[in-house]
C-alpha positions, 0 to 999 in steps of 0.5 A: 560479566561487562558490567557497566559496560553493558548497554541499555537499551535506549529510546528515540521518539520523533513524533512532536519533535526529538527526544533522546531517552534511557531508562532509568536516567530519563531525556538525554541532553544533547549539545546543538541540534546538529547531534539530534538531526543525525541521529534522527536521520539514520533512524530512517536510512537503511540498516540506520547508516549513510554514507560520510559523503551523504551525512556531510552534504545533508547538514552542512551543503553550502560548504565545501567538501573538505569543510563538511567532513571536517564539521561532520567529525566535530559534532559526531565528537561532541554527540559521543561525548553527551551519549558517553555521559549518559552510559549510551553506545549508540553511535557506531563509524566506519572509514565510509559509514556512520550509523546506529546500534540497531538492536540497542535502539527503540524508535517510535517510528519504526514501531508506528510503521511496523505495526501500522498494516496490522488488521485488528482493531487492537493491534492498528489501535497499539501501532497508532498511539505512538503517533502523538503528533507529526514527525520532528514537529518544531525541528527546524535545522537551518539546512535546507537539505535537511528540513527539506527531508525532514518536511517530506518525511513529516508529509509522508508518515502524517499521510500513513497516519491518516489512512491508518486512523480511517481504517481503524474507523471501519473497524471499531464502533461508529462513536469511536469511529466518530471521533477518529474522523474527526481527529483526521479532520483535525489533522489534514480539514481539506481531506475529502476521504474522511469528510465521506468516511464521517458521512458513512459513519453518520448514516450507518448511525441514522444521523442522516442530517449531520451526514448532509451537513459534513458533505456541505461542508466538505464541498466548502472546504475543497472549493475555497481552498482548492477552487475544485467540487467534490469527486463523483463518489462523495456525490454519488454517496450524497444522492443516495442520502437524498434519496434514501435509498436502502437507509432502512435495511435492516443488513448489518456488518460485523460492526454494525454498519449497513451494507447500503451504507459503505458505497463502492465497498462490496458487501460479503455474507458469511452463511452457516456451512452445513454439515454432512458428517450426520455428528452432532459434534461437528456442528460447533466445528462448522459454526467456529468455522463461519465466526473465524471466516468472518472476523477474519474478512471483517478485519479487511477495511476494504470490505463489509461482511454481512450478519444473516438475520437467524431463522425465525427472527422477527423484523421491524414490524414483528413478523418472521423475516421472510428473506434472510439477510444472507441473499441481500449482500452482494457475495454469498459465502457459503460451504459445507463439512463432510467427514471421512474417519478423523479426515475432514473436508470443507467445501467452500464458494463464493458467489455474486448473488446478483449475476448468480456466477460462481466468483471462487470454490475451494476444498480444503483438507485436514484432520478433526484432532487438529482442528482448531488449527485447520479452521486458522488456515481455512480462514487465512485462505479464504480471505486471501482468495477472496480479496484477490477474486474481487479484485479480479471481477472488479476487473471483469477478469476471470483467472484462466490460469490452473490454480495448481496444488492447495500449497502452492495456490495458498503460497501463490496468493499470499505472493500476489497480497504482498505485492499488491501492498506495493512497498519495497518491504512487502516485494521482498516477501512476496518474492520469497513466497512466489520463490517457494510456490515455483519450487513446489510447482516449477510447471505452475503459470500461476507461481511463473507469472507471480514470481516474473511481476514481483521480482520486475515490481521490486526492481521498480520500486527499488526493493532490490538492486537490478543484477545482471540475469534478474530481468532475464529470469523475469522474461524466461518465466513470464513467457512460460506462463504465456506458453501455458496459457495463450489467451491468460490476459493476465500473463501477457500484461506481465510478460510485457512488463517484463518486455519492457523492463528489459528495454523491448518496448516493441515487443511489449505493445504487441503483448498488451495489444494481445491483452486488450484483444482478449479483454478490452474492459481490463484496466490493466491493459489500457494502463500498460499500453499507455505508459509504453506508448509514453515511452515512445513519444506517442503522447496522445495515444498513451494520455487516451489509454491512460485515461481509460485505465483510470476509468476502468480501474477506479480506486484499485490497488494499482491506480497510482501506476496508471496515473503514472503512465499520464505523468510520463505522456504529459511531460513528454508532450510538454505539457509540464504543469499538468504533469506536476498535478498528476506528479504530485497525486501520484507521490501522495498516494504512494509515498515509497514509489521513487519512480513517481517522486522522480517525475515529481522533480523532474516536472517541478523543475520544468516548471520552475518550482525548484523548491519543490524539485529539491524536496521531491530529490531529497525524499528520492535519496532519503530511500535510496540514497545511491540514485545519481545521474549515472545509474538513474536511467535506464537501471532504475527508470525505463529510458524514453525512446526519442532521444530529446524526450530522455535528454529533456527529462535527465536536465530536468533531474540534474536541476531539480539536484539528482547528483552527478555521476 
């Protein structure tokens, strides 16, 4: 036994500022606040360690390097000192490395971020308690370096919050979802998505005066402190108040909120299955099946699904319903079971019952004594295919790629979900699945081209280091699935993105040019082209087809990248302080997207706001902390084709303070 050699588990709580905790002594006292900041910055470094050099320039920049390193051996003294009084081994060097004892550490950060993507209401509702106010709120170091990040992680994880607090809105009853709105209010009064969310919420409620008041309102906030009106989508959402257009419906979602009521969000109806099998006891199979689909796709805050008006029911007025509710949702969700011995087989489609078009269809296989089992994965599966087919119609977009085996086509869409969460922990996940579906269909253009984007995308967003052969494996499958495939406009878009990874912006055009050819409405298309064209120096052709993406592909996943390809042709056409504005609204919806923060600083130094410029380097370095002048361009970001435009932007990276070779 060890004894009182053993070590307790200890708590680091970073919300509201910093506290030190250990059960059953309670807050730990530590010595300055020079012992606190390097705690609470490993507790967001990779593996929580950094590097001497990166600790040392952090809290003591202003010295030189003999003066900071030896600083940085006296506090890491000191902080050792409190923790050993304290009965706390948390602290752990190396010759090069200082960090934390991860597995004897709980940090409420972490367990806010870990649980912050969750889907039900209940887990959301868990991971945002621990949000109790902003990051290392009141913690003030007198280091530039320091609060610099310490005010770009505040900004960040504030910014999850609020998305958090919104979804979590959708999901439970419109009181709470209320009185979650107006906590988001609080918290950020000049953000003009909760203003709308509380408008939809009102309306959903009948509250329709209260709902025009908030819009007022929000047009108030956004032109006293910003000088600017409200977007096309608030408008359009108070027209149709002024209108009244549909306010009477009768259609409600899973929580109650009508489907005429949640603009831009597609309206989805679950309908009974029917049953083939002629056994009355696989009735309750078919109706668990409908219940587990729909709470499954009603935990999507991206959608609203629809409850049917059961048959016989009266409306308003007291007679039968006429028209079930089921035919006024945008997509129909409908199946049926059928039954051969103890094997069962569920037919599933969805169709746009405004066009009539059949969106997706699936069968699904499995055995009635593992039933309950089956329904889980039918549900899983359902939704995934869903929210990859809407997102593909919304595209104009229709998948020419062979799905493959059910395995592999599950495995292929839970890689694209993955990717399309675009974070550096998600691409690695999502290129462990697309790995697999390869594996299992090494033939199959789906899982190639999968498996090329996310392993190019991880690259990207810095998830993985970029090793000799990755991008060429990247090329090999992509042009695979180009083979399989000629006219998939999907395949040519990753294959060009994989071109251009590998510095063949030529080739790259011609394979987007072939894109648009095939689908001239893809959005994609449009905002591949625009960034390769920035890359070339043709700036007015990438700012139009840059502009155009953004139009076709309106507030989709992958809108922050199209906005990116406008940073890239603005800066280099000089135009430096747009570049910043499109910069800035780049880095706030994606946070974790380096390459954005990197056209962050290098366009707040061309403008001279070189307090911001170093802000934007250090949040770079506080999620990769290896990036310097050397390895920035080309390994991590592609290089500009005309060798003033490169060397303009790499001045402007050194200014903002990117280190040195």
């Amino acid at each position: 036994m060890q004894g009182d050699k053993s070590v307790a588990a200890s708590k680091i709580l970073l919300f509201g500022g910093f506290r030190l905790e250990k059960e059953p002594v309670g807050r730990i006292r530590l010595t300055g606040k020079r012992g606190a900041a390097i705690i609470a910055y490993l507790t967001r470094c990779p593996d929580m360690a950094v590097p001497r050099e990166r600790l040392a320039d952090l809290l003591w920049g202003e010295s030189d390097s003999e003066h900071s390193r030896n600083s940085l051996r006296q506090t890491l003294s000191v902080l050792r000192r409190d923790l050993s009084r304290a009965g706390v081994d948390l602290i752990h060097s190396g010759r090069e490395v200082i960090g934390l004892r991860a597995d004897a550490v709980r940090v409420d950060v972490e367990e806010f971020e870990s649980g912050r993507t969750a889907r039900s209401a209940q887990d959301l509702e868990t991971a945002l308690a621990h949000y109790t106010a902003p990051f290392l709120d009141g913690f003030y170091l007198g280091s530039n370096a320091f609060d610099d990040w310490a005010t770009s992680e505040r900004d960040r994880l504030q910014s999850r919050a609020l998305e958090s607090f919104e979804k979590l809105a959708r999901l439970v009853d419109e009181d709470t979802g209320l009185a979650l709105a107006d906590r988001v209010l609080a918290m950020e009064p000049t953000r003009e998505a909760s203003y709308r969310l509380k408008m939809e919420l009102l309306a959903a409620c009948g509250q329709r005066d209260r709902a025009m008041r908030t819009y007022e309102a929000c047009r108030s906030v956004l032109k006293k402190e910003f000088g600017v009106d409200v977007s096309p989508e608030t408008r359009a959402f108070w027209q149709s108040l002024l209108s009244g257009a549909d306010t009477g419906s009768t259609l409600q979602s899973a929580n109650g909120v009508s489907a005429s009521q949640r603009p831009g969000r597609p309206s989805i109806s679950v309908a009974d299955f029917v049953n083939l099998t002629g056994r009355r006891g696989d009735d309750f199979f078919a109706r668990g099946l409908v219940q587990d689909i729909t709470t499954a796709l009603s935990e999507v805050a991206d959608y609203v699904v629809l409850s049917g008006i059961p048959p016989g029911e009266k409306n308003g007025s007291g007679e039968e319903a006429k028209t079930p509710a089921v035919h006024r949702a945008r997509y129909t969700l409908s199946g049926s079971v059928q039954r051969s011995g103890e094997g069962l087989r569920v037919n599933i489609q969805l169709v746009d019952a405004v066009t009539g078009q059949n969106v997706w269809a699936q069968k699904f296989d499995g055995h009635s004594e593992n039933a309950l089992e089956f329904q889980d994965r039918i549900a899983k599966s359902v939704v995934l295919a869903v929210i990859l087919e809407l997102q593909l119609t919304n595209w104009k977009v229709r998948d020419k790629s062979p799905p493959g085996p059910p395995e592999v086509r599950r495995l292929v869409n839970e890689a694209l979900m993955k990717y399309f969460e675009m974070t550096r922990d998600s691409l690695l996940v999502g290129i462990e699945l697309a790995e697999k579906a390869v594996a299992l269909g090494p033939d199959n253009a789906r899982a190639q081209r999968t498996l090329s984007i996310v392993i190019t995308m991880g690259i990207a967003f810095g998830a993985m280091p970029r090793k000799p052969g990755q991008i060429e494996y990247a090329l090999a499958l992509a042009e695979a699935a180009v083979r399989a495939v000629p006219d998939d406009e999907i395949a040519r878009c990753i294959l060009s993105f994989a071109l251009e990874s590998s510095g063949r912006i030529d080739d790259a055009i011609a394979e987007c040019r072939h894109a648009i050819n095939v689908n001239p409405s893809y959005p994609s298309g449009h905002g591949d082209i625009a960034m390769l064209f920035a890359l070339r120096g043709e700036v007015r052709e990438a700012q139009h087809e840059a502009n155009e993406a953004i139009r076709l592909g309106t507030h989709d996943v992958i809108d922050f990248w199209r906005h990116l390809s406008l940073v890239v042709a603005l800066f280099a056409d000089g135009k430096d302080r747009q570049a910043l504005e499109v910069a800035r609204k780049v880095v706030r919806t994606k946070p974790g997207f380096v390459r954005g923060a990197l056209y962050w600083a290098a366009t707040a130094a061309a403008t001279g706001s070189s307090e911001e410029a170093s802000r934007a380097i250090h949040h770079c370095l506080s999620q990769l902390p290896h990036l310097n002048l050397d390895n920035v361009c080309p390994g991590f970001l592609p290089r500009y084709v005309k060798d003033h435009h490169h060397a303009r932007f790499m001045e402007m990276l050194s200014k903002a303070g990117l280190p040195g070779f």
